[in-house]
Backbone as a ProteinNet text record, in pm:
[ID]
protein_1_A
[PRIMARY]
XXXXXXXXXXXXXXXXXXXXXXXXXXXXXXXXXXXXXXXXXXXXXXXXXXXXXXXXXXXXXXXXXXXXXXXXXXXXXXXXXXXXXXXXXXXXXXXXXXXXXXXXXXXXXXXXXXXXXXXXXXXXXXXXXXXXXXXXXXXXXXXXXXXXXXXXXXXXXXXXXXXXXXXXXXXXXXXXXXXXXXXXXXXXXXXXXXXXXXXXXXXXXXXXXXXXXXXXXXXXXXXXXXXXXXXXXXXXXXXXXXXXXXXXXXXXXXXXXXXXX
[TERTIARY]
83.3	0	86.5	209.4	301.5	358.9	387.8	475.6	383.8	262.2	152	103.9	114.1	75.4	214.4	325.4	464.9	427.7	406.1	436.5	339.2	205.3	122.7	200.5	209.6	212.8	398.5	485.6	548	537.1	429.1	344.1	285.9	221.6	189.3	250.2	387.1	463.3	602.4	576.9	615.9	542.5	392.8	291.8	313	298	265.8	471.6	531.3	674.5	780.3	756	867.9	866	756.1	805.4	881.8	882.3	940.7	1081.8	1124.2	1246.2	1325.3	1251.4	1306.4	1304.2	1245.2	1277.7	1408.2	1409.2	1472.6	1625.5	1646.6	1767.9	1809.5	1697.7	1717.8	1801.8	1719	1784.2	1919.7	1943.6	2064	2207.8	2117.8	2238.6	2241.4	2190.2	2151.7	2227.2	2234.3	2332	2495.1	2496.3	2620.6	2698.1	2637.4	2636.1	2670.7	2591.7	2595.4	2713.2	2738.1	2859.2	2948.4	3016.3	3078.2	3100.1	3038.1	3001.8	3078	3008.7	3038	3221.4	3255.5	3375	3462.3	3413.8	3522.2	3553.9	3422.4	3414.4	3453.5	3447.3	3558.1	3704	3752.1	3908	3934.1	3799.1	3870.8	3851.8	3773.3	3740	3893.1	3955.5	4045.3	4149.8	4172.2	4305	4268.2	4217.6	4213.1	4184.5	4148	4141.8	4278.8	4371.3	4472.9	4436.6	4349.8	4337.7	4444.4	4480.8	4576.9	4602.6	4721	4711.1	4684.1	4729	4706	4503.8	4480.6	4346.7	4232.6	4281.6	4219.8	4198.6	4244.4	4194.9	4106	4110.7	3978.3	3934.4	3878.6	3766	3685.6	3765.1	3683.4	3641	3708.8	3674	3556.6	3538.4	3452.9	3327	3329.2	3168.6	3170.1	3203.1	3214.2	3124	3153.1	3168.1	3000.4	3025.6	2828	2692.2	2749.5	2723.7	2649.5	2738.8	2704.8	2570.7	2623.4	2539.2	2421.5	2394.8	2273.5	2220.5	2249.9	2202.1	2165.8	2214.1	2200.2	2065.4	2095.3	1947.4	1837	1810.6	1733.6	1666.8	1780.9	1714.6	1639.5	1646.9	1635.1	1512.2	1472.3	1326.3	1282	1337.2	1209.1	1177.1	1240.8	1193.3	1105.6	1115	1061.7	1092.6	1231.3	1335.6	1259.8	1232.6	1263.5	1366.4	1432.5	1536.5	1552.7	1474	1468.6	1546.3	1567.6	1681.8	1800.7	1831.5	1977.7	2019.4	1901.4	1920.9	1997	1916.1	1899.3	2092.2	2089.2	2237.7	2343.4	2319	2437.1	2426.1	2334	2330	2395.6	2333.4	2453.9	2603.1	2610.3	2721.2	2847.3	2735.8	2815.2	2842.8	2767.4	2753.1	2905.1	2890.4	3044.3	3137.9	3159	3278	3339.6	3235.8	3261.2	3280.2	3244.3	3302.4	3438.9	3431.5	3572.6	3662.2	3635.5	3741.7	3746.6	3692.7	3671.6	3762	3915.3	4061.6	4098.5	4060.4	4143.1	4053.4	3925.6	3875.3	3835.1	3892.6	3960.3	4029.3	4161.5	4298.2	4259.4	4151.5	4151.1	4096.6	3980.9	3893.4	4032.2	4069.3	4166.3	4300	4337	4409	4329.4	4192.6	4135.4	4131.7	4098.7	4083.4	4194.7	4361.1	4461.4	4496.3	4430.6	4483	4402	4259.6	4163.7	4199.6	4197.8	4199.5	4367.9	4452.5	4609.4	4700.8	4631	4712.5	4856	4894.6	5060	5049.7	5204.3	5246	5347.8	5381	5496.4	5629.8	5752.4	5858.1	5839.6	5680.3	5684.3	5745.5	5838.9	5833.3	5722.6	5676.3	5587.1	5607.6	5556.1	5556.4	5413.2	5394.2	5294.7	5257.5	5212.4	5204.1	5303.8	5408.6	5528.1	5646.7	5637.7	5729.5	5734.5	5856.8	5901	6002.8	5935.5	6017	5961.9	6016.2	6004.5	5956.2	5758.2	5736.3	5786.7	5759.3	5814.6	5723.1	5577.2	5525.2	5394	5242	5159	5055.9	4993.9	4940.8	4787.4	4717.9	4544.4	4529.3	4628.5	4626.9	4709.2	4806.1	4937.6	5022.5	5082.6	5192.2	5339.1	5405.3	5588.5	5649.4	5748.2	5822.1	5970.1	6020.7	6209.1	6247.6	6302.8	6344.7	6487.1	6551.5	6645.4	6750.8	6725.9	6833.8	6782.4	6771.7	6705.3	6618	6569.7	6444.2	6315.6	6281.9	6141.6	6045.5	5930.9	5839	5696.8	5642.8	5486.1	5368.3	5254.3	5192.2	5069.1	4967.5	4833	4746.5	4697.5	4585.3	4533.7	4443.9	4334.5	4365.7	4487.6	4537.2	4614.4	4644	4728.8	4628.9	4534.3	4427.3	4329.9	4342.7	4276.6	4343.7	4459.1	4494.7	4594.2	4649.3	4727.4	4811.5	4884.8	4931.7	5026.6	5180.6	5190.9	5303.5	5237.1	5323.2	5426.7	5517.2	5678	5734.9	5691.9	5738	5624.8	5524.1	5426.3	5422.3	5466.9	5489.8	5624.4	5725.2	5842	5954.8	5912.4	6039.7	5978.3	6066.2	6026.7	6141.6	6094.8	6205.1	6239.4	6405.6	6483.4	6510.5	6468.2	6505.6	6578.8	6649.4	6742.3	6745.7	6785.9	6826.4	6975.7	7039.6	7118.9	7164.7	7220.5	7210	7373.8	7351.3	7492	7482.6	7568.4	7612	7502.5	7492.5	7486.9	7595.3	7695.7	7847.6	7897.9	7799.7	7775.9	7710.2	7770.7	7742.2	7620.8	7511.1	7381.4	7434.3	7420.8	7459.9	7529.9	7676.5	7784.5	7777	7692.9	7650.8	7531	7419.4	7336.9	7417.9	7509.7	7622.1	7683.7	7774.4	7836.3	7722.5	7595.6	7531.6	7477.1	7475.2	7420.9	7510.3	7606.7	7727.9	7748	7682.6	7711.1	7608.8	7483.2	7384	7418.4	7447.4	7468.6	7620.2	7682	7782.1	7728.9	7614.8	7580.3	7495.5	7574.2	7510.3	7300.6	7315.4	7173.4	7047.7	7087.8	7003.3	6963.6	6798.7	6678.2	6716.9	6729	6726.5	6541	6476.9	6313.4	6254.9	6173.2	6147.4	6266.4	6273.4	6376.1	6441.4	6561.5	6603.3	6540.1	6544.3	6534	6631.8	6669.7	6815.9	6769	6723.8	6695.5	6696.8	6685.8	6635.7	6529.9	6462.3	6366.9	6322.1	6472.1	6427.7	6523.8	6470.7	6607.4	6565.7	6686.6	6646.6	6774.4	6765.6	6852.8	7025.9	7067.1	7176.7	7203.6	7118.3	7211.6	7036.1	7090.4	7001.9	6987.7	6860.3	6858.6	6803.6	6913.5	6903.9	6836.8	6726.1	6668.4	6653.7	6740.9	6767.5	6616.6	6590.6	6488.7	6553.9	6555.7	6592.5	6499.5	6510.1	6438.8	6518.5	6477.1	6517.9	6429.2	6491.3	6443.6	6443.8	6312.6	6301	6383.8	6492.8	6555.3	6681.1	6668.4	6876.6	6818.4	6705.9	6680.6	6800.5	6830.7	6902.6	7069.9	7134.7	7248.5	7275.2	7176.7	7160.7	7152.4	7102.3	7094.5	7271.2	7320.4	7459.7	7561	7587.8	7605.8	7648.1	7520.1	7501.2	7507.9	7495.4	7519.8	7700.5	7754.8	7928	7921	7940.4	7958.9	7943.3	7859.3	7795.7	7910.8	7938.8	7994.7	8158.2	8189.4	8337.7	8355.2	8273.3	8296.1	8236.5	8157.9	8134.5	8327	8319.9	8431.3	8542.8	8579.3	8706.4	8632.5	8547.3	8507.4	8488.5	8555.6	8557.7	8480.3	8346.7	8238.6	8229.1	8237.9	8225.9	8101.5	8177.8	8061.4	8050.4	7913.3	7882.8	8012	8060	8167.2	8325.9	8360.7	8450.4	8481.7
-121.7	0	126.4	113.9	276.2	271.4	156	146.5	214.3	160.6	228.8	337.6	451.9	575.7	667.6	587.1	621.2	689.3	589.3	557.5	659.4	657.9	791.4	956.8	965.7	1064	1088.4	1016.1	1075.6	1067.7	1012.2	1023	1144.3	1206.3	1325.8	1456.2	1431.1	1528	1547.4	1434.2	1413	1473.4	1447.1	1518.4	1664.2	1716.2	1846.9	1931.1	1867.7	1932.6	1950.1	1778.8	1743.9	1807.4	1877.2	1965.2	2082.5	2159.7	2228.6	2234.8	2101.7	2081.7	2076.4	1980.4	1956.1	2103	2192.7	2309.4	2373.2	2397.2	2432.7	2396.7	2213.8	2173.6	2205.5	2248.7	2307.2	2426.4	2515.4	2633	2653.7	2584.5	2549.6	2564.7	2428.3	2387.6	2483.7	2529.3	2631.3	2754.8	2767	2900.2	2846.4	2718.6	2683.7	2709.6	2720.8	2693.3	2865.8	2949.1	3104	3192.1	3122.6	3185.1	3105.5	3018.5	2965.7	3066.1	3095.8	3155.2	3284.9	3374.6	3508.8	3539.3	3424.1	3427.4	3442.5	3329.5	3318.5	3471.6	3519.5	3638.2	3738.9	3743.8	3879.8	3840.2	3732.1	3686.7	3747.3	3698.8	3765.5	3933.8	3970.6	4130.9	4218.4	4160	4211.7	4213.7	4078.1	4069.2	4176.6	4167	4284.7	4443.5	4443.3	4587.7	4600.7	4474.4	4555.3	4572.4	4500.4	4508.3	4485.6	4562.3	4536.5	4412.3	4320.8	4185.3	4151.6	4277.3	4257.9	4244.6	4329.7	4320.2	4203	4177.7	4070.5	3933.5	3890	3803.3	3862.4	3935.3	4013.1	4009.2	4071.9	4142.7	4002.3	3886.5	3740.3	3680.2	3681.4	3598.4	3706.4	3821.7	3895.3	3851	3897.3	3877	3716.8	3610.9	3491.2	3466.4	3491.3	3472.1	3523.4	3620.9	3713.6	3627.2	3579.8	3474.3	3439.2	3322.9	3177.3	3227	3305	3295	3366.4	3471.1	3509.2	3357.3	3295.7	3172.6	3067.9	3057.2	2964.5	3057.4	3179	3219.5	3218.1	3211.4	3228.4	3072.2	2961.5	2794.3	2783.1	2863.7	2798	2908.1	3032.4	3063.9	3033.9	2929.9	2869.4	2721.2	2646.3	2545.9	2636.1	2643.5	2722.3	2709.2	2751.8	2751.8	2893.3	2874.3	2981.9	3106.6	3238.2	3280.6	3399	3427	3587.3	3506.5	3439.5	3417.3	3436.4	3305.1	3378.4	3520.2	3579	3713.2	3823.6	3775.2	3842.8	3856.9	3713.4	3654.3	3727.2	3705.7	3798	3918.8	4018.6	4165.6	4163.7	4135.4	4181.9	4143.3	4012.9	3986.5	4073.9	4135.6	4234.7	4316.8	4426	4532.3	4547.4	4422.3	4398.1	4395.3	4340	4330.5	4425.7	4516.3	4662.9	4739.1	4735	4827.6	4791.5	4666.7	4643.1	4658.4	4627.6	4624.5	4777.7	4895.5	5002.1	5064.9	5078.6	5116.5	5047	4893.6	4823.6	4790.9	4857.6	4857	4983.1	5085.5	5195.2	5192.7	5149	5108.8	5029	4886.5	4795.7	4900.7	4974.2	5050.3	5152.7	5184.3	5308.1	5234.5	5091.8	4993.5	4964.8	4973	4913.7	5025.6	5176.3	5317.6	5335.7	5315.2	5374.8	5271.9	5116.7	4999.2	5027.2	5124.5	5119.8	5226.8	5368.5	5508.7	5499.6	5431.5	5468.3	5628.4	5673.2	5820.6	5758.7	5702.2	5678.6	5492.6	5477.7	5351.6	5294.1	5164	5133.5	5204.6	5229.9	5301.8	5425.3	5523.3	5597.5	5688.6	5873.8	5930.7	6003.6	5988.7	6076.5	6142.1	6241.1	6295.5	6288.3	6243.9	6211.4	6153.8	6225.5	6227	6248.1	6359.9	6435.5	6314.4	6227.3	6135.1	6125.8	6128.5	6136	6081.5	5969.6	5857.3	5767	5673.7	5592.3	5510.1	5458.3	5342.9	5164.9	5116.9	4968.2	4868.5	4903	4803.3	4851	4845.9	4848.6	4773.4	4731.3	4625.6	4685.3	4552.9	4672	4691.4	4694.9	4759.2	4900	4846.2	4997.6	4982.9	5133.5	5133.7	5149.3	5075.6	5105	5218.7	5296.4	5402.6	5346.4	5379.1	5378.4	5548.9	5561.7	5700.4	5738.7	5821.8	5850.4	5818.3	5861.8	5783.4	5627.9	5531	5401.2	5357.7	5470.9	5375.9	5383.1	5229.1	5214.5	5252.3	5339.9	5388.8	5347	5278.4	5199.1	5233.2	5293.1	5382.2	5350.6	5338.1	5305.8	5334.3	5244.1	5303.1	5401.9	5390.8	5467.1	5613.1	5624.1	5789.1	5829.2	5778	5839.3	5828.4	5789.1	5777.3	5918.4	5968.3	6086.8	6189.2	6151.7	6299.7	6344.4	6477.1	6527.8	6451.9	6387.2	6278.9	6348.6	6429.1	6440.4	6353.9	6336.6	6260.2	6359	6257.5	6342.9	6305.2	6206.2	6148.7	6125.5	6138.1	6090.5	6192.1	6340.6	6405.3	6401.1	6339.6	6277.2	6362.1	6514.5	6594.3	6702.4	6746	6818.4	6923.8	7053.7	7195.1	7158.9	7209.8	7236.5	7390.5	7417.5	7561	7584.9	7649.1	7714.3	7836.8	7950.1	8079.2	8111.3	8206.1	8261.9	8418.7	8440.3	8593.7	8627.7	8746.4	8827.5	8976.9	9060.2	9187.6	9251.4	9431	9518.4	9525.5	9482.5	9518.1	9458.9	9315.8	9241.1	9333.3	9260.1	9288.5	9183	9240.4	9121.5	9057.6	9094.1	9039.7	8963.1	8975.1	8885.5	8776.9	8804.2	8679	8596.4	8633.9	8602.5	8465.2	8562.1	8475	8379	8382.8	8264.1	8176.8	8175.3	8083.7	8020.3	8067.3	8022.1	7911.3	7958.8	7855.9	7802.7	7778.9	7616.3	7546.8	7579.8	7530	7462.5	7482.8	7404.6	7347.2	7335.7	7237.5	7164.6	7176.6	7010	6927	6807.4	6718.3	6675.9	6702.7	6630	6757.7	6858.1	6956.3	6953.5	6904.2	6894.1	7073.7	7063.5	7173.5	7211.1	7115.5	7196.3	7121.1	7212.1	7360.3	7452.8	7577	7659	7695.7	7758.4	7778.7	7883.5	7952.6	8060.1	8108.7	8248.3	8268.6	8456.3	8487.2	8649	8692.9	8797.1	8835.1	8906.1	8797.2	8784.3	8874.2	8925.5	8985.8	9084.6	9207.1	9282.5	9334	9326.9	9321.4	9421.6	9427	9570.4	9553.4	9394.5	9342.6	9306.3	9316.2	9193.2	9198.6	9153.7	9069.5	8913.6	8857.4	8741.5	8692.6	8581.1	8535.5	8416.9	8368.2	8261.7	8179.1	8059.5	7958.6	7872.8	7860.2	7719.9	7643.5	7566	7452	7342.3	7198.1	7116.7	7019.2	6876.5	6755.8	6665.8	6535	6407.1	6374.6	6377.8	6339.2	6247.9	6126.5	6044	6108.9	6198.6	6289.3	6391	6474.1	6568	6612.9	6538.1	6548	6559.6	6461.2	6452.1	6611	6673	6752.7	6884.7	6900.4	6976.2	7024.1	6936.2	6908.9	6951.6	6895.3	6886.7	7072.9	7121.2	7254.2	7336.8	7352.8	7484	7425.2	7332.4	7331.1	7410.8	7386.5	7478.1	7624.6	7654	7789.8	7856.3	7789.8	7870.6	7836	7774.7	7749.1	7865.8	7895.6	7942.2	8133.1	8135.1	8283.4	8338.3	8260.3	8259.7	8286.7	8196.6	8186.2	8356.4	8402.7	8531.5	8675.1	8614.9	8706.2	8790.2	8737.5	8761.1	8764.1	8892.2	8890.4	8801	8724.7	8589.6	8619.4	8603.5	8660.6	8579.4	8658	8623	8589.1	8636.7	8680.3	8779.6
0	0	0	86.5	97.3	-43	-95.7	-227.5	-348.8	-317.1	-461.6	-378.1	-302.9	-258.8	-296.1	-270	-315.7	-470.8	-561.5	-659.9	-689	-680.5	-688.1	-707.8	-541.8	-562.5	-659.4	-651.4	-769.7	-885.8	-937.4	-1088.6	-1103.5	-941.7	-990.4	-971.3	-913.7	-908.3	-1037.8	-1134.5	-1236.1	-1306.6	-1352.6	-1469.3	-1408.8	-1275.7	-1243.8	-1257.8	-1172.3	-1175.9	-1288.9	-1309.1	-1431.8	-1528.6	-1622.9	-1741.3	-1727.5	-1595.8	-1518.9	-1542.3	-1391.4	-1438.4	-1563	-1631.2	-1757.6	-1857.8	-1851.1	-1913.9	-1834	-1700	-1629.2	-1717.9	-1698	-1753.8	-1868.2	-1926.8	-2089.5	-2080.9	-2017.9	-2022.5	-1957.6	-1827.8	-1793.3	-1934.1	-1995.7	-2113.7	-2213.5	-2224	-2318.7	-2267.4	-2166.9	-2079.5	-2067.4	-2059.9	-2034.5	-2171.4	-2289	-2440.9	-2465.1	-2426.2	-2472.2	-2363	-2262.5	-2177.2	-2226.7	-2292.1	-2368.9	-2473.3	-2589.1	-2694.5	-2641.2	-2533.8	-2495.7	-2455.7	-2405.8	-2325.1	-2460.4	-2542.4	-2714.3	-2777.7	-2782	-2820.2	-2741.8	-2602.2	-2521.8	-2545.5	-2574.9	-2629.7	-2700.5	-2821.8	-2970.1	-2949.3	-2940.3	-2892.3	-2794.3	-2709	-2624	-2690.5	-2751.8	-2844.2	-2968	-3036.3	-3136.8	-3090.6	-2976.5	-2938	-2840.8	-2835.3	-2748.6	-2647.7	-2529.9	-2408.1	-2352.6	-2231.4	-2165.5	-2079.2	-2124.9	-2099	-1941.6	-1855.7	-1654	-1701.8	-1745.3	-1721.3	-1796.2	-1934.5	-2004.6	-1860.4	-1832.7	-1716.5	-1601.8	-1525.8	-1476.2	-1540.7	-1665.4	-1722.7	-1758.9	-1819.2	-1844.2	-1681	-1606.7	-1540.9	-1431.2	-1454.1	-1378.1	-1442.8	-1596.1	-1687.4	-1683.6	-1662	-1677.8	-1552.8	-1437.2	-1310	-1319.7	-1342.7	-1321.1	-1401.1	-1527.6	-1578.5	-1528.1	-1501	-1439.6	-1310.3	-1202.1	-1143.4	-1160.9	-1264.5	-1328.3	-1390.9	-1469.2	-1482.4	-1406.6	-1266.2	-1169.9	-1117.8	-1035.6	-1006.4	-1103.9	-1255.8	-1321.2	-1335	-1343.9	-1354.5	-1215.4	-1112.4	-986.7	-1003.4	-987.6	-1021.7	-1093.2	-1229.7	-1323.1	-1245.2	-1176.9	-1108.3	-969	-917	-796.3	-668.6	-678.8	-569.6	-474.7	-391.8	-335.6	-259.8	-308.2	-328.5	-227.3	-162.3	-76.2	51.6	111.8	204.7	108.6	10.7	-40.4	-71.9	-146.3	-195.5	-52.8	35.9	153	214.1	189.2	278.2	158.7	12.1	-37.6	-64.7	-22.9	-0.6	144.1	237.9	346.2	352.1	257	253.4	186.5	64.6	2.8	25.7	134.4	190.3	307.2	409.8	446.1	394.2	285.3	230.4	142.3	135	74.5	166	268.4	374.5	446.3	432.5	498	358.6	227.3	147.8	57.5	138.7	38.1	20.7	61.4	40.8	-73.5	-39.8	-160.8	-272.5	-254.1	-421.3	-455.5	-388.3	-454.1	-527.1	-490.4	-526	-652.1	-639.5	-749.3	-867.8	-832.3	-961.3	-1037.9	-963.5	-979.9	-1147.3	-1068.4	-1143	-1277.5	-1227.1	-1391.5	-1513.3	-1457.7	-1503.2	-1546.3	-1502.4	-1542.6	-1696.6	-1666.2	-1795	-1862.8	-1831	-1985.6	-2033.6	-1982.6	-1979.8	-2081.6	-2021.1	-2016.6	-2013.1	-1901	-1880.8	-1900.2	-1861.6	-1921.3	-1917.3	-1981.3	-2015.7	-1927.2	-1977.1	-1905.8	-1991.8	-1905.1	-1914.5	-1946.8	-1944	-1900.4	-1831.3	-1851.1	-1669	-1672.3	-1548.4	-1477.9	-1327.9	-1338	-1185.4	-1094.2	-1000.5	-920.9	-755.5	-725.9	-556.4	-495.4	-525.3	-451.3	-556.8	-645.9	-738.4	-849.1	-868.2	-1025.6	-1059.8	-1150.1	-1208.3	-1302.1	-1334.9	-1489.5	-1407.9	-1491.4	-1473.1	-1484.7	-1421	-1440.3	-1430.9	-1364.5	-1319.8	-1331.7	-1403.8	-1366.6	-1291.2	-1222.7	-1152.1	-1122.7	-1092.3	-1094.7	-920.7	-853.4	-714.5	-688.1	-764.9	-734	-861.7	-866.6	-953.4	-910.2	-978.5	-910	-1030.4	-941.6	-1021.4	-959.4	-1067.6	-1088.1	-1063.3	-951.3	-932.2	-1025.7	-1071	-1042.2	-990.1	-864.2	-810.6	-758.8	-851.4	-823.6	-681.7	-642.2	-559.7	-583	-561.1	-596.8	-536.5	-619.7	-497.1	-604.4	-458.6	-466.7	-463	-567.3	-498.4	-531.1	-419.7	-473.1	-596.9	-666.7	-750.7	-786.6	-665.4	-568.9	-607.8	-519	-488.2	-613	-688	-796	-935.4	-947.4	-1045.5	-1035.5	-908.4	-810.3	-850.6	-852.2	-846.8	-973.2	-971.8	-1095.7	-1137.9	-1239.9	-1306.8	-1444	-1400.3	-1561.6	-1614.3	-1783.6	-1807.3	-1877.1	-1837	-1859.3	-2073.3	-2044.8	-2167.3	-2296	-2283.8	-2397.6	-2543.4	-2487.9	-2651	-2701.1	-2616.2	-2702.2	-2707.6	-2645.2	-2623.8	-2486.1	-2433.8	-2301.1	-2279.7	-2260.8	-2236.4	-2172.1	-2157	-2022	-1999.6	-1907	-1845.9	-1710.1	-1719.9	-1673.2	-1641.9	-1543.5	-1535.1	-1432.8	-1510.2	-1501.7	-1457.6	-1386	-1273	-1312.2	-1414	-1402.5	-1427.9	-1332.7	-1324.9	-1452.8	-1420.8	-1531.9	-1628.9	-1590.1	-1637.3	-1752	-1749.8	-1869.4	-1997.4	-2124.1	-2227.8	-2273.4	-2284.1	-2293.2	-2427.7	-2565.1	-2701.7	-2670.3	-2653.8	-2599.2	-2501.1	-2407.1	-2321.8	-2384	-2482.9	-2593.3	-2670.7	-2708.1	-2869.5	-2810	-2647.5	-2609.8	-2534.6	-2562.1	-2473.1	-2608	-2676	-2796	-2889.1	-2890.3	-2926.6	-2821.5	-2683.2	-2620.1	-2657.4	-2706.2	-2709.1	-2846.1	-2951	-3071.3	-3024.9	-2933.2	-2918.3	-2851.1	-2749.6	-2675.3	-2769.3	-2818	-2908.8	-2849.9	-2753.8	-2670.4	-2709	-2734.5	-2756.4	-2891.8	-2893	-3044.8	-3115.1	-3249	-3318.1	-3326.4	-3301.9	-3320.9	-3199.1	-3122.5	-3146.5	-3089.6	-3151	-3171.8	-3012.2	-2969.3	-2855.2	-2845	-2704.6	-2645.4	-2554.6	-2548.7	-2448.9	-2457.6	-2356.7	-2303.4	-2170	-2146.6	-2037.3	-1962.7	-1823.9	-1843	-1716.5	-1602.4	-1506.5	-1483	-1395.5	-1391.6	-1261.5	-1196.4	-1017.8	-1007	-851.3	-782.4	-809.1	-823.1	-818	-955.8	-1034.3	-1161.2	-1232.7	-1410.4	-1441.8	-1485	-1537.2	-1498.1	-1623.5	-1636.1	-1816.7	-1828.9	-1921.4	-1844.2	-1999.6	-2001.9	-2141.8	-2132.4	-2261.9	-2296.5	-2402.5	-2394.2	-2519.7	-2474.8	-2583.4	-2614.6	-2602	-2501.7	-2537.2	-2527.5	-2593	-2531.3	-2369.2	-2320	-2176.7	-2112.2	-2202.4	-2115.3	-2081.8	-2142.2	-2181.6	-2061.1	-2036.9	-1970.2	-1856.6	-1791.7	-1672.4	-1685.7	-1840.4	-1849	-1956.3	-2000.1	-2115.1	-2017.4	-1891.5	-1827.9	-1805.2	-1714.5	-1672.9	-1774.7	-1882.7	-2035.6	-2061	-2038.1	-2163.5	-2014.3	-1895.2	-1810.8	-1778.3	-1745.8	-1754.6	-1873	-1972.9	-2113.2	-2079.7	-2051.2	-2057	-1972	-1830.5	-1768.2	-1771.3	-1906	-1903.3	-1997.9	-2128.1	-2224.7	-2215	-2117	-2061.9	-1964.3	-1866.4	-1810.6	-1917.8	-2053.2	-2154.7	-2239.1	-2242.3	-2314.6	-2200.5	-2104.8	-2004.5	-1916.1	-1965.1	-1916.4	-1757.9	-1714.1	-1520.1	-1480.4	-1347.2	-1337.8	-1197.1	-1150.8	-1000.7	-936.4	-800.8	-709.7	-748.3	-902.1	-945.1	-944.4
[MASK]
+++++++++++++++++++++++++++++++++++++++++++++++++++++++++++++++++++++++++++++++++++++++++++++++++++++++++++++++++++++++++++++++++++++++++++++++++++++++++++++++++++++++++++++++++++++++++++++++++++++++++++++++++++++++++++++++++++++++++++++++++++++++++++++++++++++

């Protein structure tokens, strides 16, 4: 008798449920089939647009991930799961973990904005958050800089995505300026002509855009001569060094009075 009441009622929870399920499993496979499909296609899409290779893995395994479980909640309300406890349990769940993790998905958003956006590249210089130095490392938490004088400095996402960011290197040449303080006693032309012939003797100095060499201030003591020229941003520093020795070997050899002489 329990065996044929058995047998009943799952005959009729078969005629009444089972088409259910069985759509349910459909659509399942059918989702497993089109997030398949979608994933092929953000590959081919990233690779031809040059996504940045740190981020091509996030970006699949984030939309992959949302996926699946948009599909798992959707098979489970077509069978008739009931879902307002789970829903319930991963809103607060999320709500914590955004509050405890809201530094470091600052930092993470900040990482994804600088690999899509690309305010600068790798080997980049830039100056930023009191630093200035050649990139080495982008990462979707922080970026590393190569100083100068070789130390590495680590700097969040977050805060450097925030704030002023210049790049040193992306138009491919960058002024160097300089100023210079000598006597009335000086002959301006003459100090003009020998600064000018150091400037076409330092090999590191771009002929375009054109030099500049005047004066730009005139104070109680002296006036004040203030050079622009043009280099390549990696020479900047040795080109600096380079062309003011010159200046003041070859003012000095033209006799030019030099403050504290």
């Amino acid at each position: 008798m329990e065996l044929k009441e058995f047998y009943i009622t799952f005959h009729n929870w078969l005629i009444n449920r089972g088409p259910v399920y069985i759509f349910g499993i459909i659509i399942f496979l059918v989702g497993l089939w089109v997030i398949s499909f979608i994933r092929a296609r953000l590959l081919q899409r990233m690779s031809h647009r040059k996504v940045n290779s740190s981020l091509q893995p996030f970006i699949i395994s984030l939309s992959i991930t949302a996926m699946y479980v948009l599909l798992i909640i959707s098979v489970l309300n077509i069978v008739g799961f009931e879902l307002t406890l789970i829903n319930t349990v991963i809103g607060a769940f999320g709500v914590a973990a955004g509050l405890a993790l809201s530094g470091t998905l600052q930092n993470f958003a900040g990482g994804v904005l600088i690999l899509l956006l690309k305010p600068f590249a790798l080997d980049d210089s830039i100056r930023a958050q009191g630093q200035d130095g050649k990139v080495t490392s982008i990462q979707l938490f922080y970026t590393v800089l190569l100083t100068a004088d070789n130390k590495t400095v680590i700097i969040p996402n977050g805060k450097l995505f925030n704030e002023v960011i210049v790049n040193i290197t992306r138009e491919g040449k960058r002024r160097l300026d300089f100023e210079l303080k000598l006597g009335y006693v000086v002959d301006v032309d003459q100090v003009k002509e020998v600064i000018n012939k150091a400037i076409k003797k330092t090999p590191l100095i771009l002929p375009e855009p054109a030099t500049r060499v005047g004066v730009t201030s005139l104070e109680l003591d002296g006036m004040r001569f203030t050079v622009n020229v043009w280099v390549e941003p990696a020479n900047y520093l040795t080109a600096k060094i380079d062309l003011q020795e010159k200046i003041i070997k070859d003012l000095g050899a033209a006799g030019v009075k030099l403050p504290g002489t």
